[in-house]
LUMLUMDREN-2810 file (N, C-alpha, C; in Angstrom, 1 decimal):
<atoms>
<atom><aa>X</aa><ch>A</ch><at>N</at><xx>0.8</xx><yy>-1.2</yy><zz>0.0</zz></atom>
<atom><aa>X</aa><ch>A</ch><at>CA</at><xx>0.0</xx><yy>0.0</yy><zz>0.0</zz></atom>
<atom><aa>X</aa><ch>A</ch><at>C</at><xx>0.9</xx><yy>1.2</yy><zz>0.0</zz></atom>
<atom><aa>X</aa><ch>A</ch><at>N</at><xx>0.6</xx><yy>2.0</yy><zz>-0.9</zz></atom>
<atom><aa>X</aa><ch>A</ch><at>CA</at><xx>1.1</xx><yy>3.4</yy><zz>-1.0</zz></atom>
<atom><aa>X</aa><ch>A</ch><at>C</at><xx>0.2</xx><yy>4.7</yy><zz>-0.2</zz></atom>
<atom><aa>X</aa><ch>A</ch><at>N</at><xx>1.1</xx><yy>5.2</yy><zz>0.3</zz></atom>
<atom><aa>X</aa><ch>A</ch><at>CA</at><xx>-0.3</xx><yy>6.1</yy><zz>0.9</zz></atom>
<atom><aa>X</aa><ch>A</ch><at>C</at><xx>1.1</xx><yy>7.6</yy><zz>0.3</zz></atom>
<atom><aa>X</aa><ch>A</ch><at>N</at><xx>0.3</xx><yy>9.1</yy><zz>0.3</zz></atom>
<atom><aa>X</aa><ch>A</ch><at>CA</at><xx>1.1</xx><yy>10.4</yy><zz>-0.1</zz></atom>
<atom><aa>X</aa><ch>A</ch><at>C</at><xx>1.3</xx><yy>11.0</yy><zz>1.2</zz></atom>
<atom><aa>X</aa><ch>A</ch><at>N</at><xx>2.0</xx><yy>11.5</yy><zz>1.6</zz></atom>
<atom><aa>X</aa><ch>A</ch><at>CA</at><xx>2.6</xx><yy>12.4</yy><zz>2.4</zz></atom>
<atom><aa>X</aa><ch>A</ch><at>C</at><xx>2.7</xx><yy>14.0</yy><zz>2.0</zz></atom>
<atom><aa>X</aa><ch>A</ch><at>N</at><xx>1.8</xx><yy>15.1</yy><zz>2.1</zz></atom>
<atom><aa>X</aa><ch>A</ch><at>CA</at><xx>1.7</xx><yy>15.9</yy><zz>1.9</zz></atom>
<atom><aa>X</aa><ch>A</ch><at>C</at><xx>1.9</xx><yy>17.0</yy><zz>2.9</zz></atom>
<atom><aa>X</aa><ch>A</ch><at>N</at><xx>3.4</xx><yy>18.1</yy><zz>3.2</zz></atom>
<atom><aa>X</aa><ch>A</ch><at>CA</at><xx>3.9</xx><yy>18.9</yy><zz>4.0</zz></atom>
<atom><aa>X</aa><ch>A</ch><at>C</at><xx>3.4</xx><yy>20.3</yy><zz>3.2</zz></atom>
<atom><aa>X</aa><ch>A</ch><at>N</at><xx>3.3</xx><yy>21.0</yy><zz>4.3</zz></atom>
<atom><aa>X</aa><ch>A</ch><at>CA</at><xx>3.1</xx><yy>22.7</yy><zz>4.0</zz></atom>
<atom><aa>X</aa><ch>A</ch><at>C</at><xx>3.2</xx><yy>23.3</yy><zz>5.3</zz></atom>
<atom><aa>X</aa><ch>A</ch><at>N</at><xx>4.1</xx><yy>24.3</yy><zz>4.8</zz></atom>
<atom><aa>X</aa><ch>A</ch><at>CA</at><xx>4.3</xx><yy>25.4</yy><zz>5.8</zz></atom>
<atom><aa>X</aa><ch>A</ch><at>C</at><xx>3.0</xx><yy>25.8</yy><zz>6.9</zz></atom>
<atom><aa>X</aa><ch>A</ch><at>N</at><xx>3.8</xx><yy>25.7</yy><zz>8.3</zz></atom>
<atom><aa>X</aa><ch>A</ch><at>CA</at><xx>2.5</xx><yy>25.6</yy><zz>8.8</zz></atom>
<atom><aa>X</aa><ch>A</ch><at>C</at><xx>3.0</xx><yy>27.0</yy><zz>10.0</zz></atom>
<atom><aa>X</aa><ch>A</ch><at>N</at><xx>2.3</xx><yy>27.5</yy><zz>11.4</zz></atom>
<atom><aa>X</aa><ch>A</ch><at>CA</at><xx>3.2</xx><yy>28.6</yy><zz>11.9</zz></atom>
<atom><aa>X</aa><ch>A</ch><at>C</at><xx>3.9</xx><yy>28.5</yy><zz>13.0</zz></atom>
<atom><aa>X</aa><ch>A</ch><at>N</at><xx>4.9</xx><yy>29.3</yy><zz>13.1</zz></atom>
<atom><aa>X</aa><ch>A</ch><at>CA</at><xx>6.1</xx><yy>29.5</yy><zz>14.1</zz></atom>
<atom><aa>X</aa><ch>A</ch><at>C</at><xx>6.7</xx><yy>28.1</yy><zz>13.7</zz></atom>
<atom><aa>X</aa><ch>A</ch><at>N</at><xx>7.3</xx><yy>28.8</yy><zz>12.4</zz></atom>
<atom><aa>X</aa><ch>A</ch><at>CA</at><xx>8.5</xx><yy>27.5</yy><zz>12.1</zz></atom>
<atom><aa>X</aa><ch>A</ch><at>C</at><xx>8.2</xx><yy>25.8</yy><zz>11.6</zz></atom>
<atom><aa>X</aa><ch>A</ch><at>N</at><xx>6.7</xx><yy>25.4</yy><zz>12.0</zz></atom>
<atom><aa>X</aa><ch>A</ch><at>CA</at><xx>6.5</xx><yy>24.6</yy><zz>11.9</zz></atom>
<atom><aa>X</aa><ch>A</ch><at>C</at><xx>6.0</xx><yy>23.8</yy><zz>10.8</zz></atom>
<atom><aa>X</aa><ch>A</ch><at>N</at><xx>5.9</xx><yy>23.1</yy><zz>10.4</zz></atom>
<atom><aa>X</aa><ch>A</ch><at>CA</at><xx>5.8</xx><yy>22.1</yy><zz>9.0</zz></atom>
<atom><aa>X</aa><ch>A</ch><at>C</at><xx>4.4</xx><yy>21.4</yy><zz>9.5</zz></atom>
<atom><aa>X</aa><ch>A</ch><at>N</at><xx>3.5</xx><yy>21.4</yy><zz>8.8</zz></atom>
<atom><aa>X</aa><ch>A</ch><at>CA</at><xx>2.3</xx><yy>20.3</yy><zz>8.5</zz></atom>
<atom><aa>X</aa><ch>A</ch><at>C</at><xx>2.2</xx><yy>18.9</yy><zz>7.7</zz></atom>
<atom><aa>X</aa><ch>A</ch><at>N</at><xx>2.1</xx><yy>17.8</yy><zz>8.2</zz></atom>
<atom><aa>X</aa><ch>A</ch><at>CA</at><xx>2.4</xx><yy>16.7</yy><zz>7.4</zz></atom>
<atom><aa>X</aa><ch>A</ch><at>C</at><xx>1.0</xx><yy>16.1</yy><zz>7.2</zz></atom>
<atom><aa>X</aa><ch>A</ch><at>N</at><xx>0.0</xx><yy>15.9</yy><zz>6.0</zz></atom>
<atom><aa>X</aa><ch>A</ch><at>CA</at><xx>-1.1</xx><yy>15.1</yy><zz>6.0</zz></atom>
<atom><aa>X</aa><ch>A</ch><at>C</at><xx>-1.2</xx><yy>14.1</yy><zz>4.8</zz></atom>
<atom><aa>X</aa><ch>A</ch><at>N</at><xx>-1.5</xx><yy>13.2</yy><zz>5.2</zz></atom>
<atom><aa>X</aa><ch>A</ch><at>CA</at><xx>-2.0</xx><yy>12.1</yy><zz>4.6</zz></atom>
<atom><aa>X</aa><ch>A</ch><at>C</at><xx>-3.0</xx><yy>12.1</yy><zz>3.3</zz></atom>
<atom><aa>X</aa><ch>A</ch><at>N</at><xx>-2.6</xx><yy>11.9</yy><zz>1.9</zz></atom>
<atom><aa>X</aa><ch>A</ch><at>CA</at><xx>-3.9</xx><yy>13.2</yy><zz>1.1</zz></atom>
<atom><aa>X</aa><ch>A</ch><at>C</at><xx>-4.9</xx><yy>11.8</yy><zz>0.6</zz></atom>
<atom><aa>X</aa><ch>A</ch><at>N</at><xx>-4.5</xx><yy>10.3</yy><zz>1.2</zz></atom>
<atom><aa>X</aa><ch>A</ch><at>CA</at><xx>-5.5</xx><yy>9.6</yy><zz>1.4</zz></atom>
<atom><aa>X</aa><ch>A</ch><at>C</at><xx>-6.6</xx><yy>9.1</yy><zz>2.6</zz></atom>
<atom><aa>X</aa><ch>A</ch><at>N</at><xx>-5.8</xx><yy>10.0</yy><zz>3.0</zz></atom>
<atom><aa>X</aa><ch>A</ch><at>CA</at><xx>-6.2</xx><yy>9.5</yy><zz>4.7</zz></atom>
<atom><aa>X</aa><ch>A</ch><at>C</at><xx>-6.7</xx><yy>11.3</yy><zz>5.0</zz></atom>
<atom><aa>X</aa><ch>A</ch><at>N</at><xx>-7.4</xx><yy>12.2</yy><zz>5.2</zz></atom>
<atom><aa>X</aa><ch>A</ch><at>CA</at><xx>-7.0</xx><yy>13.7</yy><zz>5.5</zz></atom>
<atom><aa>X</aa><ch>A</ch><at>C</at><xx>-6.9</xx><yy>13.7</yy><zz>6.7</zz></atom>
<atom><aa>X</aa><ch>A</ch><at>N</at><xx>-7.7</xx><yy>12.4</yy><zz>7.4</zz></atom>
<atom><aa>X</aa><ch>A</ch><at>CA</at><xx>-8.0</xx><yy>12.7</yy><zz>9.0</zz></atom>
<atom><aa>X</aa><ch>A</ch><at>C</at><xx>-6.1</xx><yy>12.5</yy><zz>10.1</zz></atom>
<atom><aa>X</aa><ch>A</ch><at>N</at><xx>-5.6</xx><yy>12.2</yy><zz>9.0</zz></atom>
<atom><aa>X</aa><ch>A</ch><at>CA</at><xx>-3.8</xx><yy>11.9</yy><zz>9.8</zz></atom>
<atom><aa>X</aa><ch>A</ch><at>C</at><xx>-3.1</xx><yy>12.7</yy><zz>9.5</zz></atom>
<atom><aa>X</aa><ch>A</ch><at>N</at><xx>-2.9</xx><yy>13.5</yy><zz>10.4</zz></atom>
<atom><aa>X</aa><ch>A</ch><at>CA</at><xx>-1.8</xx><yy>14.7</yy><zz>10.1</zz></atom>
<atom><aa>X</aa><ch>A</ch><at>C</at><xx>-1.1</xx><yy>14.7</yy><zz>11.8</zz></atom>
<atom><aa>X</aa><ch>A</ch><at>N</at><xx>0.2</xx><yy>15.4</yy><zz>11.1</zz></atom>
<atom><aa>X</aa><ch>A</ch><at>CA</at><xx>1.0</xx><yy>15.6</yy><zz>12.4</zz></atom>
<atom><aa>X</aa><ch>A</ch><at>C</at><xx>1.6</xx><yy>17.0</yy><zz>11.8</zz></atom>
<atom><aa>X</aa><ch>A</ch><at>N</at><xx>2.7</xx><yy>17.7</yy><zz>12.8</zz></atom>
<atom><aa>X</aa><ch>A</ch><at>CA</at><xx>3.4</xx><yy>18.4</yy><zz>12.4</zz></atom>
<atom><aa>X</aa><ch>A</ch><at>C</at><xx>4.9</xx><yy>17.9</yy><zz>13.2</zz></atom>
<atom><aa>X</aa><ch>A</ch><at>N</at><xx>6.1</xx><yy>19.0</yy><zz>12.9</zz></atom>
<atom><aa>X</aa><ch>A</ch><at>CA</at><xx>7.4</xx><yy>19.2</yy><zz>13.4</zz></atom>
<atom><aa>X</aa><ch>A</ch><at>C</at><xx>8.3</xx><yy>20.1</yy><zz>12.4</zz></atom>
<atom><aa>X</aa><ch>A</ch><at>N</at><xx>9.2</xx><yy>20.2</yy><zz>13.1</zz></atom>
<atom><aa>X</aa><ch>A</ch><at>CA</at><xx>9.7</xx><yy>21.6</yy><zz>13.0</zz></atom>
<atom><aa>X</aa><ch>A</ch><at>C</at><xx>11.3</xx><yy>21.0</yy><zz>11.3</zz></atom>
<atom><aa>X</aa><ch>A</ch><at>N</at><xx>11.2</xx><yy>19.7</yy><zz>11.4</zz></atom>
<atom><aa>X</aa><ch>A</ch><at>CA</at><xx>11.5</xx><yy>19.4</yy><zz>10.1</zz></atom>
<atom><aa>X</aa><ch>A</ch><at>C</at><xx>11.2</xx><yy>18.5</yy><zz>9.1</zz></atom>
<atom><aa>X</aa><ch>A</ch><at>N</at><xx>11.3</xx><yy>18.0</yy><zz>8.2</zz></atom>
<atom><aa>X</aa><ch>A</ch><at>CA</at><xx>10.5</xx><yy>17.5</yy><zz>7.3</zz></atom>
<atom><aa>X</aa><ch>A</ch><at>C</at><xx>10.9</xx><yy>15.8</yy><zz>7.6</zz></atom>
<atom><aa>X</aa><ch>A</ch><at>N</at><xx>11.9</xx><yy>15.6</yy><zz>8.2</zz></atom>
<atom><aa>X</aa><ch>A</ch><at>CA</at><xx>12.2</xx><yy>14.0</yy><zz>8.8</zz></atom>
<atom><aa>X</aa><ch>A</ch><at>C</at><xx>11.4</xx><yy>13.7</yy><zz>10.1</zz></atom>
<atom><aa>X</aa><ch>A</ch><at>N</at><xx>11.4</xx><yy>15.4</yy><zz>11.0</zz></atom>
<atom><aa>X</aa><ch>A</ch><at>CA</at><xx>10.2</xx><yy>15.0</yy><zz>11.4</zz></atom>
<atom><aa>X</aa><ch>A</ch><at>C</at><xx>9.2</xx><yy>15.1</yy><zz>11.7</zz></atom>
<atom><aa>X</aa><ch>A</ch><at>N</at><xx>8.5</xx><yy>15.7</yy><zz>10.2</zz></atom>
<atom><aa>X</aa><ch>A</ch><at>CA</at><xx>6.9</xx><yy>15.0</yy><zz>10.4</zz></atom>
<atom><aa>X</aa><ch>A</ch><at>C</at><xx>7.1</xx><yy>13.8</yy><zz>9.3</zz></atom>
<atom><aa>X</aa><ch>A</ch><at>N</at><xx>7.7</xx><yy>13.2</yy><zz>8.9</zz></atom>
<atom><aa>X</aa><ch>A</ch><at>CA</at><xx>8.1</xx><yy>12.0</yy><zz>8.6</zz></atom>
<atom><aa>X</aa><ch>A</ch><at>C</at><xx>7.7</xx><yy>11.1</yy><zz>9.6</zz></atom>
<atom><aa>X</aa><ch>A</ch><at>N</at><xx>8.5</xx><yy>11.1</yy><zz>10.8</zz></atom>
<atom><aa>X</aa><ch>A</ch><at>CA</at><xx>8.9</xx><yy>10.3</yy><zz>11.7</zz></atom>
<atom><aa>X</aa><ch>A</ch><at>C</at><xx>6.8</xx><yy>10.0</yy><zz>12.2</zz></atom>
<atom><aa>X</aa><ch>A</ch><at>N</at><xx>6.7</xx><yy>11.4</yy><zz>12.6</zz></atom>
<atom><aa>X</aa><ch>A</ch><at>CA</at><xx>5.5</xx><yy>11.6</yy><zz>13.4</zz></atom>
<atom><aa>X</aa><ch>A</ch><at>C</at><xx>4.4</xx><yy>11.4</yy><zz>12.3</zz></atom>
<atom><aa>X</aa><ch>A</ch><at>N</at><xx>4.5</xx><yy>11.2</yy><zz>11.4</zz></atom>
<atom><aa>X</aa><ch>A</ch><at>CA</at><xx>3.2</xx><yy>10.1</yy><zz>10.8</zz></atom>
<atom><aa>X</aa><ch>A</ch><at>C</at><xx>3.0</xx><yy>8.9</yy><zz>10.8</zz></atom>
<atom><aa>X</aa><ch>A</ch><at>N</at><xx>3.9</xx><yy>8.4</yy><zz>10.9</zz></atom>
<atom><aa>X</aa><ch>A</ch><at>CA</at><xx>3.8</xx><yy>7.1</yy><zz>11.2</zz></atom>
<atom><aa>X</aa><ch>A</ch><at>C</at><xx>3.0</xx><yy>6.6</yy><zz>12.4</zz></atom>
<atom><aa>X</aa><ch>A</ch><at>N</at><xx>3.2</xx><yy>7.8</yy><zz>13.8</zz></atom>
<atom><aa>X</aa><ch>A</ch><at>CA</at><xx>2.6</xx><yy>7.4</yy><zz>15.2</zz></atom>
<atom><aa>X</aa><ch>A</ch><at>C</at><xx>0.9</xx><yy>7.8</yy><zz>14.9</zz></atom>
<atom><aa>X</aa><ch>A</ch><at>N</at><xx>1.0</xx><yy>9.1</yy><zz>14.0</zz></atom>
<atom><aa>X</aa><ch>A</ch><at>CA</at><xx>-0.4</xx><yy>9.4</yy><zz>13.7</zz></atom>
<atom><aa>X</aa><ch>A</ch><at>C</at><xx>-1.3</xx><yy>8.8</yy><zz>13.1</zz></atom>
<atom><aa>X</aa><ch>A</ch><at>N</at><xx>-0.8</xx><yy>8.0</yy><zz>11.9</zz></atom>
<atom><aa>X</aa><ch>A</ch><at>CA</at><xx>-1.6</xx><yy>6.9</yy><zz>11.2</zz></atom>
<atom><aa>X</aa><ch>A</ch><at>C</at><xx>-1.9</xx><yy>5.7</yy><zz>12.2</zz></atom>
<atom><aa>X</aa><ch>A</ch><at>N</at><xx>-1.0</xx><yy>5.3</yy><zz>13.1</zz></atom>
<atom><aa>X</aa><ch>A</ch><at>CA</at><xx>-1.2</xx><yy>3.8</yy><zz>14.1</zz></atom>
<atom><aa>X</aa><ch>A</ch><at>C</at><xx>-2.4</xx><yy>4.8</yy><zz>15.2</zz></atom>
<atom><aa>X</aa><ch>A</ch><at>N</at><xx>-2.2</xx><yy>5.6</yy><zz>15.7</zz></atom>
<atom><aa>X</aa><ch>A</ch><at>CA</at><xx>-3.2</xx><yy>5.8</yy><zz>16.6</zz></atom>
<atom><aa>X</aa><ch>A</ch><at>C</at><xx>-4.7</xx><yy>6.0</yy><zz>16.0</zz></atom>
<atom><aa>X</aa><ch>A</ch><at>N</at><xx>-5.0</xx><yy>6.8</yy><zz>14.8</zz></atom>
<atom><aa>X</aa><ch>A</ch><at>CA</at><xx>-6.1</xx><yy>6.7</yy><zz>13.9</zz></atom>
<atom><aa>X</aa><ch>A</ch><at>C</at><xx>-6.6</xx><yy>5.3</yy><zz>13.4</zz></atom>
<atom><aa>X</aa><ch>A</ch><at>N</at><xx>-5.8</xx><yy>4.6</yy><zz>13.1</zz></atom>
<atom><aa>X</aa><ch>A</ch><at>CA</at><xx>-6.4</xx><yy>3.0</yy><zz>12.9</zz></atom>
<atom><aa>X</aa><ch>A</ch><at>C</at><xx>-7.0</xx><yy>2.3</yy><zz>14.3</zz></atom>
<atom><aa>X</aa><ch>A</ch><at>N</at><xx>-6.0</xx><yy>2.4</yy><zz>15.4</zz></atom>
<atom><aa>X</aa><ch>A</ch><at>CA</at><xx>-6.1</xx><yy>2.1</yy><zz>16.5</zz></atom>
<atom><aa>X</aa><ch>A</ch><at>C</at><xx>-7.7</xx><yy>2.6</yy><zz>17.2</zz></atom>
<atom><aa>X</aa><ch>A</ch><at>N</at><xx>-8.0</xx><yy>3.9</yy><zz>16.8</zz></atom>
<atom><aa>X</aa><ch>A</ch><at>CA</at><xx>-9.2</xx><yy>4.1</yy><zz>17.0</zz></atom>
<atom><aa>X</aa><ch>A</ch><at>C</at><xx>-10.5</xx><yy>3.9</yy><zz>15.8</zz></atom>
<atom><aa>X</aa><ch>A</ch><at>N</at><xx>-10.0</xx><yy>3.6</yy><zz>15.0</zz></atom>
<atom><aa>X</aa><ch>A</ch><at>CA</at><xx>-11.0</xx><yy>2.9</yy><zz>14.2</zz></atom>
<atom><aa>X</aa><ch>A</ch><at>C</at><xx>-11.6</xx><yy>1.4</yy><zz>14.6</zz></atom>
<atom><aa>X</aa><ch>A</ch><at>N</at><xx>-10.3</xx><yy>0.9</yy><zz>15.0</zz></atom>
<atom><aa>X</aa><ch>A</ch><at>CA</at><xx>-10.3</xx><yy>-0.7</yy><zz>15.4</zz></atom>
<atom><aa>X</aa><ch>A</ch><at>C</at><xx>-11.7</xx><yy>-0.5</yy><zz>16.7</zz></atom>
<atom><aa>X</aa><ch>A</ch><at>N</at><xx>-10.9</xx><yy>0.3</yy><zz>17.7</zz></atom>
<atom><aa>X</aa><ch>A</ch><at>CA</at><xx>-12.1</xx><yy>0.6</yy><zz>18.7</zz></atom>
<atom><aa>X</aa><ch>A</ch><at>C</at><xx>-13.6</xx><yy>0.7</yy><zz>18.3</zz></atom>
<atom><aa>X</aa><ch>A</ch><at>N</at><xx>-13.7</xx><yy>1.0</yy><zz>17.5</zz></atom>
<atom><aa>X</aa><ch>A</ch><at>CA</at><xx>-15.3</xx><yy>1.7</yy><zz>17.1</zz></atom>
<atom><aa>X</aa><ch>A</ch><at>C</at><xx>-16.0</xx><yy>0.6</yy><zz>16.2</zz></atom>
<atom><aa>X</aa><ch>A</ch><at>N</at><xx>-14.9</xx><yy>-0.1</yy><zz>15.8</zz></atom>
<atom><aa>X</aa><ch>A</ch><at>CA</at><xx>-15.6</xx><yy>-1.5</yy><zz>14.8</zz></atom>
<atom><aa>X</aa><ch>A</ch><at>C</at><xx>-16.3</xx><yy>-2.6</yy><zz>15.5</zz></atom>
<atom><aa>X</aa><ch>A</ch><at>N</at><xx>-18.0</xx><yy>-2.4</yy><zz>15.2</zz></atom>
<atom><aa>X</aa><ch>A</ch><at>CA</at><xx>-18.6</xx><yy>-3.6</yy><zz>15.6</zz></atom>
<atom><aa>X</aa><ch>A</ch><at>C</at><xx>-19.2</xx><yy>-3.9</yy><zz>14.4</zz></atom>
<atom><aa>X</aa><ch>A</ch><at>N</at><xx>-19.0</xx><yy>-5.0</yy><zz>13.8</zz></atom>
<atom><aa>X</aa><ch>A</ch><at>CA</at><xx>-19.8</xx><yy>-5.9</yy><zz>13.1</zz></atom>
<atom><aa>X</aa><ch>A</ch><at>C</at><xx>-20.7</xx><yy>-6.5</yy><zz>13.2</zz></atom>
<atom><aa>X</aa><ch>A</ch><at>N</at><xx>-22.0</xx><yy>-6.4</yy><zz>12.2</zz></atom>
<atom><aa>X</aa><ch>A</ch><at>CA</at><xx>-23.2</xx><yy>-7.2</yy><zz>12.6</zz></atom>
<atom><aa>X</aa><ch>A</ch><at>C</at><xx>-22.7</xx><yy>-8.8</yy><zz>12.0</zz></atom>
<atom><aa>X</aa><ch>A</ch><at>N</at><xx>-23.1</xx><yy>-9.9</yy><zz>12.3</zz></atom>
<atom><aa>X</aa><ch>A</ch><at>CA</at><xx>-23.1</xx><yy>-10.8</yy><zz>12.2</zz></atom>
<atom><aa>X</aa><ch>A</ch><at>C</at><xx>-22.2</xx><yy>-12.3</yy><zz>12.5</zz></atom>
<atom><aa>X</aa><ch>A</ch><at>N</at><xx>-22.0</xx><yy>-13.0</yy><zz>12.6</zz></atom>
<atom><aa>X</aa><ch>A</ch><at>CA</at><xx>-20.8</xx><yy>-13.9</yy><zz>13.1</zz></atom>
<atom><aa>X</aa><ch>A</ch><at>C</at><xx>-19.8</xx><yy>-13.9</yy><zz>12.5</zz></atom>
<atom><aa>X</aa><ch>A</ch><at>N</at><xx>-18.6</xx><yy>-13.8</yy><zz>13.3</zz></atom>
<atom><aa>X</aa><ch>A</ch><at>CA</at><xx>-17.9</xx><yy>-13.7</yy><zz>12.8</zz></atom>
<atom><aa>X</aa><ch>A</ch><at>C</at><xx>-16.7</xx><yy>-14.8</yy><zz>12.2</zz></atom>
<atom><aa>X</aa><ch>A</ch><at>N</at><xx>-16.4</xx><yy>-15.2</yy><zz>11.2</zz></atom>
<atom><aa>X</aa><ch>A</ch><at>CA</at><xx>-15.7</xx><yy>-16.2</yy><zz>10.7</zz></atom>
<atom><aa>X</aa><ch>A</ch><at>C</at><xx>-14.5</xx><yy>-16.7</yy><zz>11.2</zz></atom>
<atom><aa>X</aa><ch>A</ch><at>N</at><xx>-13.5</xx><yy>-15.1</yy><zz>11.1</zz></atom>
<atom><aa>X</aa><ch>A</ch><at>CA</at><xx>-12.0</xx><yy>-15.4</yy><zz>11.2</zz></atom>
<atom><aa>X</aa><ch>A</ch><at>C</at><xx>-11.3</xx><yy>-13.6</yy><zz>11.3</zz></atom>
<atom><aa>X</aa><ch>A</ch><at>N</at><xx>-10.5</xx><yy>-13.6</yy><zz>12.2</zz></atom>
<atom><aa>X</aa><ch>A</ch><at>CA</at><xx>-10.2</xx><yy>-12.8</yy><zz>11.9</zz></atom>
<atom><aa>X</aa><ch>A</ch><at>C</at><xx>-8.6</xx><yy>-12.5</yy><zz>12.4</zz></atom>
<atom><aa>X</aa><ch>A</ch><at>N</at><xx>-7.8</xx><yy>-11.9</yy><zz>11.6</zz></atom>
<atom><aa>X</aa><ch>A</ch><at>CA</at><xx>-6.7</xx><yy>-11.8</yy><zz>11.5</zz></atom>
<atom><aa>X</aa><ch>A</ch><at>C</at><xx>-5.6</xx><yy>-10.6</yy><zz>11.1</zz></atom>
<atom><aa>X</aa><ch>A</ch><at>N</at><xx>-4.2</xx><yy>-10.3</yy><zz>11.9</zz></atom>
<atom><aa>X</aa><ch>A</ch><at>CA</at><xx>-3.7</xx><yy>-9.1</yy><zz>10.9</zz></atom>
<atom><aa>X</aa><ch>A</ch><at>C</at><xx>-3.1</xx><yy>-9.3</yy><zz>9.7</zz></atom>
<atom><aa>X</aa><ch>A</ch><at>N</at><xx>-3.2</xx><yy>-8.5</yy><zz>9.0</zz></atom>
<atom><aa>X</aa><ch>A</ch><at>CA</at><xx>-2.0</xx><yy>-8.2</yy><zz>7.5</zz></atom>
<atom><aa>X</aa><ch>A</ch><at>C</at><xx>-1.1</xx><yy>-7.3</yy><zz>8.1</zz></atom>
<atom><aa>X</aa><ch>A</ch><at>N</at><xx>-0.5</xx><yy>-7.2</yy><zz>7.2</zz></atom>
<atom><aa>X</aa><ch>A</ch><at>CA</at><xx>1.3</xx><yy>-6.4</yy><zz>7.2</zz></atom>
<atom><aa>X</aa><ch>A</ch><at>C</at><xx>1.2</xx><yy>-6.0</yy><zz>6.0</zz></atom>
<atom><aa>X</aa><ch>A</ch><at>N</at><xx>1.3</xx><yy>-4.7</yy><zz>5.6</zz></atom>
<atom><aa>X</aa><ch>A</ch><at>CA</at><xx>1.6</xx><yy>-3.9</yy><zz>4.3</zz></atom>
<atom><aa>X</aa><ch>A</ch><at>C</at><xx>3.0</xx><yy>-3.6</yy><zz>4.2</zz></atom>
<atom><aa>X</aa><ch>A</ch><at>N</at><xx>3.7</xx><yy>-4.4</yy><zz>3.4</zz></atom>
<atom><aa>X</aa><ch>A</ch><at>CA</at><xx>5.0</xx><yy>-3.8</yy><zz>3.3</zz></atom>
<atom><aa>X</aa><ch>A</ch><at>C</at><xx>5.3</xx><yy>-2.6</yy><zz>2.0</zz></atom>
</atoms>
């Protein structure tokens, strides 16, 4: 999976990092390795709370993780 990483000048020095498939994952830092760094924690806490909020109707068969390399 490919996801975009989209930075822009953001204030007092700071850089904006968002996700332009994701809009709801953004982070910022003060350089561009790191809002690098800090999207990665931003996208795991946003799935993390997705995971939370997932109920499924019906039984459930199997269920398991993937790994996207």
């Amino acid at each position: 999976m490919t996801l975009t990483l989209v930075i822009k000048k953001g204030k007092n020095g700071y850089l904006i990092g968002q996700l332009k498939e994701m809009p709801a994952v953004f982070t910022q830092g003060l350089t561009v390795e790191e809002v690098k760094e800090n999207i990665f924690d931003s996208l795991e806490l946003y799935l993390e709370d997705i995971r939370e909020q997932y109920h499924p109707e019906g039984e459930m068969l199997q269920e398991e993780e993937l790994t996207f390399a």
